[in-house]
Structure formats: structure tokens, C-alpha cells
mmCIF file of the N, C-alpha and C atoms, coordinates in Angstrom:
data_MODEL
# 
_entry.id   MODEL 
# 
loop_
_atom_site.group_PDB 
_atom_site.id 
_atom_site.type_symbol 
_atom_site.label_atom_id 
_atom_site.label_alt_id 
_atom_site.label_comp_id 
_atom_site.label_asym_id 
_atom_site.label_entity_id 
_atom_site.label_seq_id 
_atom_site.pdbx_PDB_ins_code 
_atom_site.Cartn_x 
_atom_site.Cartn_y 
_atom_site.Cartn_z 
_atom_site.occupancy 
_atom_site.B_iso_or_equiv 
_atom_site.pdbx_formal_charge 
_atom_site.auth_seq_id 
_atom_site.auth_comp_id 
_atom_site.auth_asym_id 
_atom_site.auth_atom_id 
_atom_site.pdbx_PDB_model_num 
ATOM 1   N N  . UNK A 1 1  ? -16.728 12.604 -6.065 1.00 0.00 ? 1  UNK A N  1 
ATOM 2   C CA . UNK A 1 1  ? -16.716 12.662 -4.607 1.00 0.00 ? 1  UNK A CA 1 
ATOM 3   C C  . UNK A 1 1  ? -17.804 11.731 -4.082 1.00 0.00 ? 1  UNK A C  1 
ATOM 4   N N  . UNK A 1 2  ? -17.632 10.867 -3.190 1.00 0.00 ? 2  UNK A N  1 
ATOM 5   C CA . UNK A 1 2  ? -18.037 9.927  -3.054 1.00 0.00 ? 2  UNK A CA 1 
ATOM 6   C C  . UNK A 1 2  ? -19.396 9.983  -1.912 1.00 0.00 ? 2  UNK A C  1 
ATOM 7   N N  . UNK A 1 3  ? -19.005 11.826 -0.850 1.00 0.00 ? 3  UNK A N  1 
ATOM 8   C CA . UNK A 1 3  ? -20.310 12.378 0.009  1.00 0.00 ? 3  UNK A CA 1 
ATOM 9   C C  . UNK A 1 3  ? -20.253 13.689 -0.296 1.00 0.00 ? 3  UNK A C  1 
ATOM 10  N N  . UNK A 1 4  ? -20.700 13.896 -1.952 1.00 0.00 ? 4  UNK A N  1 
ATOM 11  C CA . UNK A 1 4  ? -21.061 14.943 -2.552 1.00 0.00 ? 4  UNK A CA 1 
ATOM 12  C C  . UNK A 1 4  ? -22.233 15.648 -2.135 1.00 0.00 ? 4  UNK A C  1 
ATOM 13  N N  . UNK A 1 5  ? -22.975 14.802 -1.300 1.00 0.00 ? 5  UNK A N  1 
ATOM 14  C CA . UNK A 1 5  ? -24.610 15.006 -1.144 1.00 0.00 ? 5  UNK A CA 1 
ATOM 15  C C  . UNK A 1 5  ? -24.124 15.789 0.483  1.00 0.00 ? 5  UNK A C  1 
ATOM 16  N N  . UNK A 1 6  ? -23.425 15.198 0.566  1.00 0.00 ? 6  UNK A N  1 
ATOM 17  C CA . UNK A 1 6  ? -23.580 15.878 2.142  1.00 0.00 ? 6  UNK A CA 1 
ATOM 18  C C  . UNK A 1 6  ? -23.357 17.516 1.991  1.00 0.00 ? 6  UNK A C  1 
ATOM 19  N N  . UNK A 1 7  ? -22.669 18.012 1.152  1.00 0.00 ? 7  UNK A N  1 
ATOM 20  C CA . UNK A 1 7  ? -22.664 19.457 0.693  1.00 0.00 ? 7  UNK A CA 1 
ATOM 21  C C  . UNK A 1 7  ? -24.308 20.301 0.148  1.00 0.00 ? 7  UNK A C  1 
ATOM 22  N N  . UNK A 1 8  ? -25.257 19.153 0.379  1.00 0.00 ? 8  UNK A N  1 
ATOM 23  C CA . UNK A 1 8  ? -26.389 20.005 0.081  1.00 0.00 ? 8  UNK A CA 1 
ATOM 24  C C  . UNK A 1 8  ? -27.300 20.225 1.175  1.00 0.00 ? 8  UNK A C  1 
ATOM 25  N N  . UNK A 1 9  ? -26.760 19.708 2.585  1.00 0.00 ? 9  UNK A N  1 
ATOM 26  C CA . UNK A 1 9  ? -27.532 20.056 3.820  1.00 0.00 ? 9  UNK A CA 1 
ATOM 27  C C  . UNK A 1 9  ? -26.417 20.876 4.520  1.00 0.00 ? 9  UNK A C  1 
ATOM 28  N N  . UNK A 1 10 ? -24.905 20.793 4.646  1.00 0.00 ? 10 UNK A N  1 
ATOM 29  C CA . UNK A 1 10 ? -24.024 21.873 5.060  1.00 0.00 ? 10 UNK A CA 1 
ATOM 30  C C  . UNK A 1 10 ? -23.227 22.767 4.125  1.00 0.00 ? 10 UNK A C  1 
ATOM 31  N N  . UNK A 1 11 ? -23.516 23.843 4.707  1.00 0.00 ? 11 UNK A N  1 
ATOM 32  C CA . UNK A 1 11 ? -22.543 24.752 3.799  1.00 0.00 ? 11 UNK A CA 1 
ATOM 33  C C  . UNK A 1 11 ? -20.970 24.590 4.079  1.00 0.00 ? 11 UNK A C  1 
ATOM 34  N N  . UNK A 1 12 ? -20.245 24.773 2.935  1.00 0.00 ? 12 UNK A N  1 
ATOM 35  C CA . UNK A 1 12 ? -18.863 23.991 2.741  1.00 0.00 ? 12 UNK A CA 1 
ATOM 36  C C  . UNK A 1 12 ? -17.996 24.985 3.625  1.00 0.00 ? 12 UNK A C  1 
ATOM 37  N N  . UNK A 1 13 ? -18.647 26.782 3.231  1.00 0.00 ? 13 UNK A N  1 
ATOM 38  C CA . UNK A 1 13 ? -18.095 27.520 4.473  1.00 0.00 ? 13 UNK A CA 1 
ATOM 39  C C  . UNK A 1 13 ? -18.211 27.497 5.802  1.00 0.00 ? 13 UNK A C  1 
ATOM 40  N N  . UNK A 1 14 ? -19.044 26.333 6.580  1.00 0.00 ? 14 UNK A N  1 
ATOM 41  C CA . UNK A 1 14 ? -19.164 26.206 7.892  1.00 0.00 ? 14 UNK A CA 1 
ATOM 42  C C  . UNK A 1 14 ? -19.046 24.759 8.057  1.00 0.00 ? 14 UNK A C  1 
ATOM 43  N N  . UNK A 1 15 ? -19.047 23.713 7.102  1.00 0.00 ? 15 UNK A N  1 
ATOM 44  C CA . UNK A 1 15 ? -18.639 22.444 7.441  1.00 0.00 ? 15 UNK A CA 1 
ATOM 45  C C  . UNK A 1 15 ? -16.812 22.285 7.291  1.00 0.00 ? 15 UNK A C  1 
ATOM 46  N N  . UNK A 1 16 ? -16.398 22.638 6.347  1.00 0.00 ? 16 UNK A N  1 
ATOM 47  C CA . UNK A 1 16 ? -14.991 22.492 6.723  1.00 0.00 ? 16 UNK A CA 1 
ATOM 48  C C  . UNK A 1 16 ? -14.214 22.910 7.588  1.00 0.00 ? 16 UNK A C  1 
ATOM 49  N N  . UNK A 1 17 ? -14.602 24.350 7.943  1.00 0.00 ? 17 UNK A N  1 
ATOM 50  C CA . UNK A 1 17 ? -14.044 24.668 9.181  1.00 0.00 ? 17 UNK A CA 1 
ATOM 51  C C  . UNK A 1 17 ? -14.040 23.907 10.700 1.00 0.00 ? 17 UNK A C  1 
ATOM 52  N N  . UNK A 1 18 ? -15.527 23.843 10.742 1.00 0.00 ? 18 UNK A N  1 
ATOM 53  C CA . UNK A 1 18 ? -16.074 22.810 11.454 1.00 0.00 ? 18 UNK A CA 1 
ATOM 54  C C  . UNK A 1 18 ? -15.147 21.639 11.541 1.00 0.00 ? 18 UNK A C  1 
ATOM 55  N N  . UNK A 1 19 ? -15.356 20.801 10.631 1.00 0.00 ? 19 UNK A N  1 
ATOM 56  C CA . UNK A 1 19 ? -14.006 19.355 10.753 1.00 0.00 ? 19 UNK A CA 1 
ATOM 57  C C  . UNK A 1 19 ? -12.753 20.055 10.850 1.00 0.00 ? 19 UNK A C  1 
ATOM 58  N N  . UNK A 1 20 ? -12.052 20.488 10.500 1.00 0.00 ? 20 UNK A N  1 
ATOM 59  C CA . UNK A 1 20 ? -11.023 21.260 10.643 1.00 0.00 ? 20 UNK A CA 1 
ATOM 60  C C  . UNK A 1 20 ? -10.421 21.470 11.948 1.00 0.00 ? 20 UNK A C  1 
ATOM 61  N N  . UNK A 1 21 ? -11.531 21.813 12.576 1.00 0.00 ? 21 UNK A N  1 
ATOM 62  C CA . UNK A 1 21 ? -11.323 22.364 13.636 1.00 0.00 ? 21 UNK A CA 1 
ATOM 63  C C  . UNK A 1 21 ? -11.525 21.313 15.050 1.00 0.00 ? 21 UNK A C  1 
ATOM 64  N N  . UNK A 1 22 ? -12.695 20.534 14.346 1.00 0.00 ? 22 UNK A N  1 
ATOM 65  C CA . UNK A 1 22 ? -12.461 18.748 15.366 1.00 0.00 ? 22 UNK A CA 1 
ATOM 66  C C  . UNK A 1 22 ? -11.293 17.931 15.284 1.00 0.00 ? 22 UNK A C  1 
ATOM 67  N N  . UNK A 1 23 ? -10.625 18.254 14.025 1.00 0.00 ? 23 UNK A N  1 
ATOM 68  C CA . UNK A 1 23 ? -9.696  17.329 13.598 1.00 0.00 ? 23 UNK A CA 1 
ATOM 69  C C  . UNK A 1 23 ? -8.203  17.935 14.812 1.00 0.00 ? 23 UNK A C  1 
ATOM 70  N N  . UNK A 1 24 ? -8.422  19.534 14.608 1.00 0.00 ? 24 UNK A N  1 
ATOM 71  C CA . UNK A 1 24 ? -7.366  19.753 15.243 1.00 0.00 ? 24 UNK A CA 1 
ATOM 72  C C  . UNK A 1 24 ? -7.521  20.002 16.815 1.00 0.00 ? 24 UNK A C  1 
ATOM 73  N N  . UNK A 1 25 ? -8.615  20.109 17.510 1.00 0.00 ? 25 UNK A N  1 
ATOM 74  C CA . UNK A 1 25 ? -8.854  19.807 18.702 1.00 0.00 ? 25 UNK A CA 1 
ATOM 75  C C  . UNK A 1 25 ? -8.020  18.287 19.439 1.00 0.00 ? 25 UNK A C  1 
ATOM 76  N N  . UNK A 1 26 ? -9.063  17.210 18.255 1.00 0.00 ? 26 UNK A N  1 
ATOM 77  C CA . UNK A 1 26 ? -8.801  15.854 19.002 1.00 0.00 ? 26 UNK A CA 1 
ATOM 78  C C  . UNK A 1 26 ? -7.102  15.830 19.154 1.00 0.00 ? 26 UNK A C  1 
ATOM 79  N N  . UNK A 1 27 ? -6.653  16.311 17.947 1.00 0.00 ? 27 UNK A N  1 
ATOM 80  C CA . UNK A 1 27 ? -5.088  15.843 17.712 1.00 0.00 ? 27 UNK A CA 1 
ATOM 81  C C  . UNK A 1 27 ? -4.514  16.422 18.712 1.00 0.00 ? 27 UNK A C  1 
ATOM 82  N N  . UNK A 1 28 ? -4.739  17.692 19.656 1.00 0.00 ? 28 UNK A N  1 
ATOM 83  C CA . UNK A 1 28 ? -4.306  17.752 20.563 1.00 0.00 ? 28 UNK A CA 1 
ATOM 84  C C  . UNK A 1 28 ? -4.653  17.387 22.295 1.00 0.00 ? 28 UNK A C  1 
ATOM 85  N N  . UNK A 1 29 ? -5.767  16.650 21.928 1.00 0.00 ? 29 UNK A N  1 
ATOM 86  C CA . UNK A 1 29 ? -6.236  16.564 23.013 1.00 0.00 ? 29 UNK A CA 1 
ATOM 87  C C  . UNK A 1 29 ? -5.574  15.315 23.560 1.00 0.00 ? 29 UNK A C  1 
ATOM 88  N N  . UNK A 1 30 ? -5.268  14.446 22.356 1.00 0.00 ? 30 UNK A N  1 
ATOM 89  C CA . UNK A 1 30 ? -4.496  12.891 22.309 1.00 0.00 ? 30 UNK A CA 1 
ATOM 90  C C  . UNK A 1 30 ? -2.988  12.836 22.280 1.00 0.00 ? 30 UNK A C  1 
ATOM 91  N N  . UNK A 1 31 ? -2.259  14.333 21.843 1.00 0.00 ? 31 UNK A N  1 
ATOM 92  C CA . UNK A 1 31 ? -1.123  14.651 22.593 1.00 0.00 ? 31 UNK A CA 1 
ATOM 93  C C  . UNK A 1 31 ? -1.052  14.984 23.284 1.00 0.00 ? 31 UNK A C  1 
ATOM 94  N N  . UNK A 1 32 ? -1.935  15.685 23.815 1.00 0.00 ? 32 UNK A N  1 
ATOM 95  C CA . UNK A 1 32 ? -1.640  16.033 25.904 1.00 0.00 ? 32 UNK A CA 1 
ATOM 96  C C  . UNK A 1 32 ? -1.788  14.991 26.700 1.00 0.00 ? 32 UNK A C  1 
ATOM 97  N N  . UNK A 1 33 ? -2.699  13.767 26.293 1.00 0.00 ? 33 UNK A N  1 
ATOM 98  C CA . UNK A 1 33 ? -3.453  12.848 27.269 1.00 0.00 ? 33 UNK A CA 1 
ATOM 99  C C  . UNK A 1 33 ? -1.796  11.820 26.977 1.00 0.00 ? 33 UNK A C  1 
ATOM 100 N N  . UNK A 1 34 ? -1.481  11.687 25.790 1.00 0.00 ? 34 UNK A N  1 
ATOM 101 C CA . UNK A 1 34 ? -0.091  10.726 26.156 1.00 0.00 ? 34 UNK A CA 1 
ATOM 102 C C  . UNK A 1 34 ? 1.021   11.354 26.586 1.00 0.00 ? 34 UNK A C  1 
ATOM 103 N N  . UNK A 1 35 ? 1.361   12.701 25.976 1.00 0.00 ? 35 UNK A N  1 
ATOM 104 C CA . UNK A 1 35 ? 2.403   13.309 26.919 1.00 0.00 ? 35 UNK A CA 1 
ATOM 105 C C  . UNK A 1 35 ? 2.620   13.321 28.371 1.00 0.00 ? 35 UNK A C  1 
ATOM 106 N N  . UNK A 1 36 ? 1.604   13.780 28.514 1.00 0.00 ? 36 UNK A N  1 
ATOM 107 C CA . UNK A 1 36 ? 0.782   14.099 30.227 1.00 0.00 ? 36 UNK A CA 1 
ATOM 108 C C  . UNK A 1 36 ? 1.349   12.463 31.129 1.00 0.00 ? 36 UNK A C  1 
ATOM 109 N N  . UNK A 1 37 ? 0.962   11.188 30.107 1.00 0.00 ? 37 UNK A N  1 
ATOM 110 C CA . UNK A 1 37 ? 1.292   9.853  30.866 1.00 0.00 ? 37 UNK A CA 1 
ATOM 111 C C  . UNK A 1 37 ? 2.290   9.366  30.810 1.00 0.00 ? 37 UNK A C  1 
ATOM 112 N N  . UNK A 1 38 ? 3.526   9.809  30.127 1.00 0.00 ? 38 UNK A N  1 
ATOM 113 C CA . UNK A 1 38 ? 4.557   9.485  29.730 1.00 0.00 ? 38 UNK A CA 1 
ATOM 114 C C  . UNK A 1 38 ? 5.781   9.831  30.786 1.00 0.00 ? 38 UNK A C  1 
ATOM 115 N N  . UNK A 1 39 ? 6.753   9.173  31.429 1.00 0.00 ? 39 UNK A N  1 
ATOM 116 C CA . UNK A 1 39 ? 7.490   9.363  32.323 1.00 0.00 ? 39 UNK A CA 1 
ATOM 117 C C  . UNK A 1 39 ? 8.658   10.133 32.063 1.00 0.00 ? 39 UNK A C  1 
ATOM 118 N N  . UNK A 1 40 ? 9.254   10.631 30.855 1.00 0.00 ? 40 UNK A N  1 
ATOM 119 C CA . UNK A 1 40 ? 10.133  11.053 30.565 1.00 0.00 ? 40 UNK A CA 1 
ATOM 120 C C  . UNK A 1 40 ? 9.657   12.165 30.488 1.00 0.00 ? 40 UNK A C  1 
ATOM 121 N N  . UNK A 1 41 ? 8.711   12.742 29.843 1.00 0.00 ? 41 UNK A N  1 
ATOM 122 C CA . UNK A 1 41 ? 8.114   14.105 29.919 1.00 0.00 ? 41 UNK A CA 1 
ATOM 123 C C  . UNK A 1 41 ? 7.751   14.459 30.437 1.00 0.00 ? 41 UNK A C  1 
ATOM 124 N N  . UNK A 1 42 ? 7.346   14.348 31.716 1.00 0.00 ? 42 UNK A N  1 
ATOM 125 C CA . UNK A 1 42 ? 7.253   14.777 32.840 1.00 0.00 ? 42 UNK A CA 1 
ATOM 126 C C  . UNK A 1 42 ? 8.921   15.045 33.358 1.00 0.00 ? 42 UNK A C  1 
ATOM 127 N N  . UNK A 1 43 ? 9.804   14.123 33.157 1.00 0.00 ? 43 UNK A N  1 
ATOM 128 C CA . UNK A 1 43 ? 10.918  14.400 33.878 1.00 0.00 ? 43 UNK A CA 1 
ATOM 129 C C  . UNK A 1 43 ? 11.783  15.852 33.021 1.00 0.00 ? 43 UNK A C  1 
ATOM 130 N N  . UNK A 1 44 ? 11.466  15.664 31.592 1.00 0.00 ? 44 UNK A N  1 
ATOM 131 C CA . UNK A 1 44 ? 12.000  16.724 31.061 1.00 0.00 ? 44 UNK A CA 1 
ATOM 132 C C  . UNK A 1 44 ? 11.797  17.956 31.081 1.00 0.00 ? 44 UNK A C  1 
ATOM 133 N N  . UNK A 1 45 ? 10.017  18.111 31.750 1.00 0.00 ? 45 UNK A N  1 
ATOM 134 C CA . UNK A 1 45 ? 9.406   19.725 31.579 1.00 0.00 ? 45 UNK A CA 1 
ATOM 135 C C  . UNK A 1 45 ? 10.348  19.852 33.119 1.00 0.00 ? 45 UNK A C  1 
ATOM 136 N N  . UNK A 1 46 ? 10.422  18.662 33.742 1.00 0.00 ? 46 UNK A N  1 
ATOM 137 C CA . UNK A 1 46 ? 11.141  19.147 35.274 1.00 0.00 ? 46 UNK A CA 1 
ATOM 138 C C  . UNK A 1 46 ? 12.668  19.978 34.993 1.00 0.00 ? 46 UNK A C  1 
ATOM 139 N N  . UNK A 1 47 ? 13.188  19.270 34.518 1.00 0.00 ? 47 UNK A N  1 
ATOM 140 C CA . UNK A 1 47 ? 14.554  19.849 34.070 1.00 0.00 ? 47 UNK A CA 1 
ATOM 141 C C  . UNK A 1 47 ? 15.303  18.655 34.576 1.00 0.00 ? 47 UNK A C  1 
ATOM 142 N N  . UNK A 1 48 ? 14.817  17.249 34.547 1.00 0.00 ? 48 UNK A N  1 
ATOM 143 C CA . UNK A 1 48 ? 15.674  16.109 34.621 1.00 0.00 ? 48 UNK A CA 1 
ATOM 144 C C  . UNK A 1 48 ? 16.379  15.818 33.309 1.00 0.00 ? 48 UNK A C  1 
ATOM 145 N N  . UNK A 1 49 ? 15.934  16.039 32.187 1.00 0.00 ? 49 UNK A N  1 
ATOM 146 C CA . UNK A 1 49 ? 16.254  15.761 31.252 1.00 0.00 ? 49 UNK A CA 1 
ATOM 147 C C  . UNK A 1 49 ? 17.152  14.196 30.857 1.00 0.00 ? 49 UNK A C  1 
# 
């Protein structure tokens, strides 16, 4: 493992969760922000479909 060391200042039970949990924040934060701008999805939550 190539940041083996970094496991000796965080514990693996509070750092993975941790990323885990940034990882799955951003991923939705970057599907709402393009959904949200997108013209068809807006027309579809309307019921233009």
C-alpha cells in the first residue's frame, strides 16, 4: 500500500467512513447541481415528459 503510513495518524475505523462518506456526499451533490441545470429534467419532474 502505497499510504500505509497514513493509517498511523487515523484510525481506519474513523478514516474510512469518513472518505466514504465525502465520496458519497460530493457524488450527490454533482448530481443535483447537473440535474437541477438540465432542461429536460426539469420538464420531466413537471410531467412534460
Amino acid at each position: 500500500m502505497n499510504q500505509g503510513r497514513l493509517w498511523c495518524v487515523v484510525n481506519p475505523s474513523v478514516g474510512l467512513p469518513l472518505f466514504l462518506g465525502a465520496v458519497a456526499i460530493t457524488s450527490l451533490v454533482v448530481h443535483f447541481a447537473v440535474l437541477s441545470n438540465s432542461d429536460w429534467f426539469t420538464a420531466f419532474i413537471q410531467g412534460g415528459g
